[in-house]
N, C-alpha and C positions, 0 to 999 in steps of 0.2 A: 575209826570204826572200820573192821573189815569189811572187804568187799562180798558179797554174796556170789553165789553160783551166777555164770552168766549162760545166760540163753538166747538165741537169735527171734525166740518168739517163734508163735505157732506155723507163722505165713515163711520163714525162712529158714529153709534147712538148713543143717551144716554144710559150710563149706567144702567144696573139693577142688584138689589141683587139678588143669585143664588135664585132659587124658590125649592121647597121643594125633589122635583125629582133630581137635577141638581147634587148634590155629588155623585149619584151613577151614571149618566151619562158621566161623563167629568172634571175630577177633574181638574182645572186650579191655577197654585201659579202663581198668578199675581205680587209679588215681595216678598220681604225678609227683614224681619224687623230687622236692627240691633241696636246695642245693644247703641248708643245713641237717636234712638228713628224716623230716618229716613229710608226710605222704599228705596230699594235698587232692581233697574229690568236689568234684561240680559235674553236673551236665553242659553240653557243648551249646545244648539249642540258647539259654540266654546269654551265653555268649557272642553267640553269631546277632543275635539281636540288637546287644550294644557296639556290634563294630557298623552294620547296617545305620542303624540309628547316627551315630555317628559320622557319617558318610551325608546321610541328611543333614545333619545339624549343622556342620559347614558347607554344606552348598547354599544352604537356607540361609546364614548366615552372612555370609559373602554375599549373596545377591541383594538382601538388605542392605548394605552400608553398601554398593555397588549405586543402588537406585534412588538412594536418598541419605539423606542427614537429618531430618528434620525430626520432629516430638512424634511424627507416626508410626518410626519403626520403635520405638519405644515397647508397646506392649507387645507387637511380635519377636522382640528380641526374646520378650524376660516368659511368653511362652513357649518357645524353643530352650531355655536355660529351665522351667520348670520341668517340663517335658525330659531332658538331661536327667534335671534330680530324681522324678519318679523312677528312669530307668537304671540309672546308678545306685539306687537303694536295691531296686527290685532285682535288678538283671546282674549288676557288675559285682556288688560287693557280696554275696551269699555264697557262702564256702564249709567246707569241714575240712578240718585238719587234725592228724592221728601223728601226734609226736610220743619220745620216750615218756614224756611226764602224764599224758592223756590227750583229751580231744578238745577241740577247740570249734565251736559251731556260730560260724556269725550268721543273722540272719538279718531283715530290712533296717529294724531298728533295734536288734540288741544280740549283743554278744556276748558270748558264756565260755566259762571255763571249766572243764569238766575233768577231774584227775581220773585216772585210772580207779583207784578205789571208792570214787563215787559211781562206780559207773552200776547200777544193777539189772540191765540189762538191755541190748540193743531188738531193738521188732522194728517192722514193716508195714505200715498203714497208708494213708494215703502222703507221706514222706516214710523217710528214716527216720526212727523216733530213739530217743536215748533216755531212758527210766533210770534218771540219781536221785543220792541222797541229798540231804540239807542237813543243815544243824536246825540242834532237836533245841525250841519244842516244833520244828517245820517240819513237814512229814514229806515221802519222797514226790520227787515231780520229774513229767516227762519233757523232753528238747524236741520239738519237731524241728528236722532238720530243713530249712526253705529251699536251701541249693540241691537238697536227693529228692526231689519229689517224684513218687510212684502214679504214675495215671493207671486208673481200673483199664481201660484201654490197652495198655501196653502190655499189664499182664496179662491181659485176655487173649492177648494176641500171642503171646509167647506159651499160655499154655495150649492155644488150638497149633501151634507149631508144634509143640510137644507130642501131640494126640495125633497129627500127623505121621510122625514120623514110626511113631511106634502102630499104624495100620499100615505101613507100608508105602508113606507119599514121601519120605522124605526129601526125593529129586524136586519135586517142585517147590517144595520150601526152600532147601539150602545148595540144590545142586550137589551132594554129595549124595549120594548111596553107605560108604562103608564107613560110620562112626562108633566107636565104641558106647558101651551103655554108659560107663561115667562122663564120657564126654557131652552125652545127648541130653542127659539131665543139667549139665553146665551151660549145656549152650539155648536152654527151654527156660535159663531164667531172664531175669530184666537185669539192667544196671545197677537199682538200686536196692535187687534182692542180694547181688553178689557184695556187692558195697556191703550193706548192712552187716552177711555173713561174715566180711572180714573181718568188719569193725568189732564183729562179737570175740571174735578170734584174737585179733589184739588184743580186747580188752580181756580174758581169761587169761592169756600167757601174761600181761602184765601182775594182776592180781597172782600168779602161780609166781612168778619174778618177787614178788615178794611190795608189790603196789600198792598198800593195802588200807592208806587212809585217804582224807579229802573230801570236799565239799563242793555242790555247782558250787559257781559263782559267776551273777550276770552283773550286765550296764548297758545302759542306753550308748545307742550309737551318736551322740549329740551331731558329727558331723552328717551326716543320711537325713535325718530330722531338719538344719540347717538346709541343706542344698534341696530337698523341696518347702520347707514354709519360708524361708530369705524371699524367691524366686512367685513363690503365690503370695504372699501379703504386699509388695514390691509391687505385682499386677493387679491389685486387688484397690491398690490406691490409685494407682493412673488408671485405671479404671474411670473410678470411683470422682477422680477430680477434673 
């Protein structure tokens, strides 16, 4: 089935390449290029939360089997190892990924494969959302993206920067005075309006490439599921017994 027109949706403009001000204004990594050749997007904050997390979990750990042996560290082990699994669903494993074949969106507990020619259209709500097709008789359905999530917050905050700059503040915002207008409009968006933007962007060039069949296609993440009900039915008996 061909792909349809794509559009970034009402909330995100067309993209624009940074204008010549923009690097010193607001440096944005819009994704990570790994090393077979697909772009790879997340935010940093639950990252920084599972290494933090992390840092806890073996120190917590360690001083447990440090201070005993016996059946009491027991349930504090396997709440530290649930604790683990909520954050490795929630924090560690949530990605998108924009290769030549389409996108790839995992989210807590399930992950989707989205070809280019399913893709009908990338928008901005409270994530990055991706509106495919299915096979018929399934009618289309949207991806919210877990790892692009847009806080109202964030872009509130990027559009009174924006409104800033254009009455005349924009020293106390960004420290610069002299931006171009394309640049200031770039640098007045959020992460995950730029994101989205791209992702509309690839996904048009691919469909113009000639992309032009394909289906989602989801699945449970069994291991994410696993690593927290193992860890809480495990505590739920020693508990229990």
């Amino acid at each position: 089935m061909p792909g349809a027109p794509l559009a970034a949706g009402p909330q995100v403009p067309a993209g624009q390449a940074a204008g010549p001000g923009y690097a010193q204004a607001r440096p944005v990594h819009t994704g990570k290029v790994m090393p077979d050749g697909t772009t790879r997007y997340r935010t940093a904050g639950p990252l920084m939360l599972c290494w933090c997390w992390a840092a806890i979990a073996v120190f917590t750990v360690g001083d447990l089997l440090i201070q005993g042996h016996d059946r009491g560290i027991v349930a504090p082990l396997l709440v530290v190892a649930l604790i683990t699994g909520v954050i490795y669903a929630f924090a560690w494993r949530p990605r998108v990924t924009a290769g030549p074949d389409g996108i790839t969106v995992v989210n807590p507990f399930r992950d989707y494969r989205i070809p280019w020619g399913a893709v009908r259209g990338v928008f901005l709500g409270d994530s990055v959302e991706v509106q495919c097709s299915r096979c018929a008789p399934k009618g289309d359905r949207t991806v919210y993206c877990w790892a692009l999530f847009a806080s109202r917050r964030s872009r509130a905050r990027a559009g009174y920067q924006a409104t800033a700059r254009r009455t005349g503040r924009r020293s106390q915002i960004q420290g610069h005075s002299r931006l171009s207008d394309e640049a200031q409009k770039l640098a007045s968006k959020t992460q995950s309006e730029i994101i989205a933007a791209e992702l509309g962007r690839k996904a048009t060039q691919a469909v113009a490439d000639g992309h032009t069949e394909g289906f989602l296609a989801g699945r449970w993440a069994w291991q994410a599921l696993a690593a927290i009900l193992l860890p809480g039915l495990l505590l739920a008996l020693v508990v229990l017994l």
